[in-house]
C-alpha positions, 0 to 999 in steps of 0.5 A, spaced: 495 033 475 499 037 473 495 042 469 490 042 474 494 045 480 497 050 474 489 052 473 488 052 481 494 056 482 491 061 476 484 063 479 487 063 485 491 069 483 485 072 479 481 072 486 487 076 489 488 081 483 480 083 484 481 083 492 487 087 492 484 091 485 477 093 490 482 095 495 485 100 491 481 106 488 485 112 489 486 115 483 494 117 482 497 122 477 502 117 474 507 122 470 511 119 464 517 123 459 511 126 455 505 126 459 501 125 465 496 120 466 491 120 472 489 113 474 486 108 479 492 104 483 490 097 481 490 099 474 497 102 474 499 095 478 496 092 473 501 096 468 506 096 472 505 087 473 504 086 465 510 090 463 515 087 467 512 080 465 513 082 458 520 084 460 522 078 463 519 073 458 523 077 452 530 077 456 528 069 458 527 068 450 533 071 448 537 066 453 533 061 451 534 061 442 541 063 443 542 057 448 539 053 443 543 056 437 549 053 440 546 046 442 546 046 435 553 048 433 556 044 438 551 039 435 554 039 428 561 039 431 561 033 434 557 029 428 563 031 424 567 029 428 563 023 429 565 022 422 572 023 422 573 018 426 570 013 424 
């Protein structure tokens, strides 16, 4: 049940990323350090999105793995001394 309101909610999100992609067709001029590039609203939006997405998984896995890192310590500590004690 799970899984098919996941992939409901994606094709939902696809059909609003086309409609709002057919809405904006102006071309702008996006200028970085080191050079200018000229393109559609929609495919800079998308840019914009997928960067930001990139970023936030990055930072989210980063918390996680150091989370993870410390379970395992701590983890290792109380069965030592779970061993002292008996």
């Amino acid at each position: 049940m799970k899984a098919i309101l996941v992939i409901i909610i994606v094709i939902l999100l696809v059909l609003l990323a086309i409609v709002v992609g057919s809405r904006n067709a102006e071309i702008i001029s996006v200028n970085y350090l080191l050079a200018q590039v000229d393109m559609r609203v929609s495919t800079f939006m998308v840019w914009s999105m997928s960067a930001g997405f990139i970023v936030g998984i990055c930072t989210i896995l980063t918390k996680y793995l150091a989370l993870r890192v410390k379970v395992t310590l701590l983890t290792r500590k109380l069965n030592k001394l779970a061993k002292v004690d008996t």
